[in-house]
SEROVO-664125 format. One record per residue (C-alpha): residue number from 1; residue in one letter; x, y, z. Coordinates in nm, 2 decimals. Example, Ala and Ser with C-alpha at 12.3 -4.5 7.8 and 13.67 -1.06 7.14 Angstrom:
2
<atom seq="1" type="A" xx="1.23" yy="-0.45" zz="0.78"/>
<atom seq="2" type="S" xx="1.37" yy="-0.11" zz="0.71"/>
END
This chain:
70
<atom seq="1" type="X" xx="0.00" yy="0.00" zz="0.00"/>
<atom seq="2" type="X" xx="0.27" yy="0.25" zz="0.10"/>
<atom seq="3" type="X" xx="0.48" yy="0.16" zz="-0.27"/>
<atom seq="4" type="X" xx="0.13" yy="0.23" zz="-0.45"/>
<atom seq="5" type="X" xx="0.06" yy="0.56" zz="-0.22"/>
<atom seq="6" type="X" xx="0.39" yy="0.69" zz="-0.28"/>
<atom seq="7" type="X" xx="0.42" yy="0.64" zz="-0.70"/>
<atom seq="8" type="X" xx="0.08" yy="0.78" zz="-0.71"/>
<atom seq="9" type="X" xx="0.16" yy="1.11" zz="-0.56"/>
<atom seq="10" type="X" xx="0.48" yy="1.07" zz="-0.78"/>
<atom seq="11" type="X" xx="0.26" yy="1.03" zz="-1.09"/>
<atom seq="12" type="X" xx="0.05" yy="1.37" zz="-0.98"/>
<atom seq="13" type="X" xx="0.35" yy="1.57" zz="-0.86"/>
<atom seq="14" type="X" xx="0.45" yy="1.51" zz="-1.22"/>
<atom seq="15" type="X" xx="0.15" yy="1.57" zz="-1.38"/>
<atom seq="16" type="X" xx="0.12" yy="1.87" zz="-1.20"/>
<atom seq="17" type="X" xx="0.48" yy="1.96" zz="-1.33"/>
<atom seq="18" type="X" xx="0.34" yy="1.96" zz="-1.66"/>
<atom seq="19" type="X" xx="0.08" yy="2.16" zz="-1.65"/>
<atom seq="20" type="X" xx="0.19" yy="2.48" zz="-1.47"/>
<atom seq="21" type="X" xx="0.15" yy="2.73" zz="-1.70"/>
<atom seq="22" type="X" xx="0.44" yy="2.94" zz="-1.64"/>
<atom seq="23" type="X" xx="0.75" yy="2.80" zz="-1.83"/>
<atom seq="24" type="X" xx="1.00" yy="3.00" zz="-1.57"/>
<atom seq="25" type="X" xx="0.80" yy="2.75" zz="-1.26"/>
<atom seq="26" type="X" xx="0.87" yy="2.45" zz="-1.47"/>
<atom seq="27" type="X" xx="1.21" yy="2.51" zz="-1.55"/>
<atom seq="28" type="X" xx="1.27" yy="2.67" zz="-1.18"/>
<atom seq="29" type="X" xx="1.14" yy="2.36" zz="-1.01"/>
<atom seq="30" type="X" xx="1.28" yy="2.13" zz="-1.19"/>
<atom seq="31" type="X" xx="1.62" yy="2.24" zz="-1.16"/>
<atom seq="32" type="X" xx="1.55" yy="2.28" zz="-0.81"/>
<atom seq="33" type="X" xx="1.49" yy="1.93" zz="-0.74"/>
<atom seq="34" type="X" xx="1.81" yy="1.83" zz="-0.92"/>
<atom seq="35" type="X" xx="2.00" yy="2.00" zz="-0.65"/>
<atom seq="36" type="X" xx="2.09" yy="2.34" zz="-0.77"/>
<atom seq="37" type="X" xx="2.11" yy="2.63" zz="-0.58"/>
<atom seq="38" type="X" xx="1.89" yy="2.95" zz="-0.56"/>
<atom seq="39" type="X" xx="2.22" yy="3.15" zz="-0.76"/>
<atom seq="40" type="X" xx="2.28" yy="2.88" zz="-0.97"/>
<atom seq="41" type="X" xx="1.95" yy="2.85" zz="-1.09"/>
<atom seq="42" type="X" xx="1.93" yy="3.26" zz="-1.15"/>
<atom seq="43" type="X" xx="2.25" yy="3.22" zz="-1.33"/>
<atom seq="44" type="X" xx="2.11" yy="2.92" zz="-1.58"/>
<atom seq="45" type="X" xx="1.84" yy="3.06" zz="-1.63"/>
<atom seq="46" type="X" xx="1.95" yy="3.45" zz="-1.66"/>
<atom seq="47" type="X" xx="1.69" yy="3.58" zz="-1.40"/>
<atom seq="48" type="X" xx="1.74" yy="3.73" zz="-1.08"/>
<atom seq="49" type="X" xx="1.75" yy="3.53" zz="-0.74"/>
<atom seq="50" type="X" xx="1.47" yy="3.68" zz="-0.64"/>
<atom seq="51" type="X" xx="1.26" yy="3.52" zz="-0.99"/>
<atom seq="52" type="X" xx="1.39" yy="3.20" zz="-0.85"/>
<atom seq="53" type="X" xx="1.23" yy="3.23" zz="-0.49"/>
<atom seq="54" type="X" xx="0.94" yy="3.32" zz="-0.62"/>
<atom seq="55" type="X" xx="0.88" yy="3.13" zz="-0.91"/>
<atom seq="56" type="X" xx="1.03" yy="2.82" zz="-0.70"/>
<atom seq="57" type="X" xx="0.74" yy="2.90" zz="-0.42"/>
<atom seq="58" type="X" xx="0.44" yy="2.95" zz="-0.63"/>
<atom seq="59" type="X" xx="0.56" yy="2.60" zz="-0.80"/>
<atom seq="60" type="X" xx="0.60" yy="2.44" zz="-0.52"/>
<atom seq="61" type="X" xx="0.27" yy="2.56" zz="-0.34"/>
<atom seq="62" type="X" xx="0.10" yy="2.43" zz="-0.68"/>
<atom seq="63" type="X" xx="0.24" yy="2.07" zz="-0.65"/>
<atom seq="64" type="X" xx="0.15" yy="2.04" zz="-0.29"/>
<atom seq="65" type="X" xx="-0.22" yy="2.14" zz="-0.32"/>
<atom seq="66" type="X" xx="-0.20" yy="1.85" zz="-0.61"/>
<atom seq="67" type="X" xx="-0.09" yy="1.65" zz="-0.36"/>
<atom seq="68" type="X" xx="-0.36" yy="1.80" zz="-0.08"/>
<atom seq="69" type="X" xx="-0.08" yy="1.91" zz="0.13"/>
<atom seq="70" type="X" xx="-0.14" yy="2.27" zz="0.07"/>
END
């Protein structure tokens, strides 16, 4: 049960991924969770840190209401 529990939030954390509608989220996110920092993501992407936090939060708060954690 845990195993099933844990790939289905997995499977709507992604889908979630895919539909925000803000490409600087996506990209934001997603090179969050592959471990970069806040400047190294600014830098990447050729935004300020503060894009980053922000875009990074509103992602994040999007995934977790998928999830019903929000």
């Amino acid at each position: 049960p845990y195993k099933l529990e844990k790939e289905s939030k997995y499977k709507i954390a992604q889908n979630c991924l895919s539909d925000l509608d803000n490409e600087t989220q996506k990209s934001v996110l997603t090179l969050f969770s592959e471990g970069l920092k806040y400047d190294e993501i600014a830098s990447r992407l050729d935004i300020p840190v503060g894009t980053v936090k922000s875009s990074l939060l509103r992602a994040r708060t999007k995934v977790a209401d998928a999830l019903g954690k929000g």
